[in-house]
C-alpha positions in Angstrom: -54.3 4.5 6.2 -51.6 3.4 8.5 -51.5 -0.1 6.6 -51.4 1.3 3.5 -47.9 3.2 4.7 -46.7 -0.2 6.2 -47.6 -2.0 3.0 -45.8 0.7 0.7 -43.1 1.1 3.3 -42.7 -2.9 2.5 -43.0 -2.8 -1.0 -40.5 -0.1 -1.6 -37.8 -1.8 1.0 -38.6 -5.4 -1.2 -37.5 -3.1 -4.4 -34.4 -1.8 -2.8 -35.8 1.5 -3.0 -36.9 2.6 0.6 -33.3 4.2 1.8 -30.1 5.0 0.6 -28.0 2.8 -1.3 -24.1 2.4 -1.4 -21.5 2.3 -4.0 -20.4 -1.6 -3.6 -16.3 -1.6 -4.0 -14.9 -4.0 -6.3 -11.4 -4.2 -6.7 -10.8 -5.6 -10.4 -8.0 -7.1 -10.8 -5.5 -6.7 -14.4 -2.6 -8.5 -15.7 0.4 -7.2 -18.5 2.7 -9.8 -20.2 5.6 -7.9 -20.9 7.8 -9.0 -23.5 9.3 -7.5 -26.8 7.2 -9.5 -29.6 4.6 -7.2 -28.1 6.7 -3.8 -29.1 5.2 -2.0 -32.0 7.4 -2.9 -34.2 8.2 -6.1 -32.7 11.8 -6.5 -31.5 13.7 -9.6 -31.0 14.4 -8.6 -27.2 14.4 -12.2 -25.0 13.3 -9.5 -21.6 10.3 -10.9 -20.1 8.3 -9.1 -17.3 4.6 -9.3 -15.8 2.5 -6.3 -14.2 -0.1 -7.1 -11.7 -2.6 -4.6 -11.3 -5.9 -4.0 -9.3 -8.5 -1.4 -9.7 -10.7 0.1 -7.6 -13.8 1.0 -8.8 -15.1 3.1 -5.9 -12.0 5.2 -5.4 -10.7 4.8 -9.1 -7.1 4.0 -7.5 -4.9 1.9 -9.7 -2.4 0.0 -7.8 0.6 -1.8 -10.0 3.3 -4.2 -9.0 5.4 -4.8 -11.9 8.5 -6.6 -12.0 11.0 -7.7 -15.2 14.4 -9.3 -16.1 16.5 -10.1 -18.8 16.6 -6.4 -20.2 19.6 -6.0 -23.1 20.3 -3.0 -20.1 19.4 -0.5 -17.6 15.8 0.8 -17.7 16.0 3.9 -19.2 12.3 4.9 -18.4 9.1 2.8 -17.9 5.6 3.8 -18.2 1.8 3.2 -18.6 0.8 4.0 -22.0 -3.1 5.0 -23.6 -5.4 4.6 -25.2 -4.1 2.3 -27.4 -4.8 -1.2 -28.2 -2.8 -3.9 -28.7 -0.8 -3.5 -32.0 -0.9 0.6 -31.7 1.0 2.5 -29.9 0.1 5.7 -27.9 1.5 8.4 -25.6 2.7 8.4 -22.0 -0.4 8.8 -19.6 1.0 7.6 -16.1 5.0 7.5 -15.6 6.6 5.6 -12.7 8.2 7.1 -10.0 11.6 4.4 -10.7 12.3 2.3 -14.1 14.0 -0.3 -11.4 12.2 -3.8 -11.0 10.3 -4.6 -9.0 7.8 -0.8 -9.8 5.7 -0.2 -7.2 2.8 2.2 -6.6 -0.6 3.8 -6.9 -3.0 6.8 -7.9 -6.0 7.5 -8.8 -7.4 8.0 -12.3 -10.1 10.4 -13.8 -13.2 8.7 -15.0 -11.9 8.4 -18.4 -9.2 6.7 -17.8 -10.7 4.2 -15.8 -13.0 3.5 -18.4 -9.8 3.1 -21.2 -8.3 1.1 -18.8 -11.1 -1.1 -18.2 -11.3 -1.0 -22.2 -7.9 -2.7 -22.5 -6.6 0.4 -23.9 -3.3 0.8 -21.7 -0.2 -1.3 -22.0 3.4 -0.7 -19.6 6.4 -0.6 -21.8 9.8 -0.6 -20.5 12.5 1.6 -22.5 16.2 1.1 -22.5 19.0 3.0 -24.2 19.2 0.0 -27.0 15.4 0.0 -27.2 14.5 3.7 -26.9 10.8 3.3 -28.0 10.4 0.0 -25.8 12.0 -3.3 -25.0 9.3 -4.7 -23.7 5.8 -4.1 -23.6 2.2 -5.6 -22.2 -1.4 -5.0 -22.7 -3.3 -4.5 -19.3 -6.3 -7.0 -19.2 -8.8 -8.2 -16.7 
């Protein structure tokens, strides 16, 4: 009997099975080209800007660096945007703390958004005063 354990004991370790398993972190990481061809409507805005992005898909925490220049002025406001895909726009679902480059920071996201934003279905858009519905605007993507 005891080699019958031993030999099912064996068996269910080979399968992976035998004890408890644990969540593997992978941090994924994302990418925005910001720029105002992107805007829906396009604009003829010559801004450029680029947001680097990870995800972590144990702790759902989205952490953003994202940094732009050439603006036709001050930031008035600068946001992730969702669920929308490229060539739609959508509402506000994560502002930033500053509108001043470089934007820095993190949180964590509800299981739905994680899955939008794996999706492709956010994008950042930087407002200003002469652009008030965006200047500049990128399409987060693995």
């Amino acid at each position: 009997m005891q080699k019958i354990k031993e030999l099912l004991f064996s068996l269910l370790l080979t399968a992976g099975l035998a004890g408890p398993t644990f969540a593997q972190a992978e941090t994924i990481k994302l990418r925005a080209d910001l720029n105002g061809s992107s805007e829906v409507p396009p604009n003829p805005s010559l801004a450029t800007g680029t947001g680097e992005v990870t995800f972590d898909t144990v702790t759902k925490t989205l952490t953003w660096s994202i940094s732009f220049t050439g603006l036709s002025g001050a930031a008035i406001g600068a946001h992730f945007h969702g669920p929308g895909e490229t060539g739609r726009n959508a509402g506000i679902v994560l502002p930033f703390a500053s509108a001043v480059s470089p934007i820095t920071g993190s949180k964590a996201v509800s299981d739905m958004q994680a899955a939008d934003i794996l999706a492709g279905k956010w994008y950042i858009n930087v407002h200003t005063e002469r652009n008030p519905g965006g200047e500049i605007r990128g399409q987060l993507l693995k």
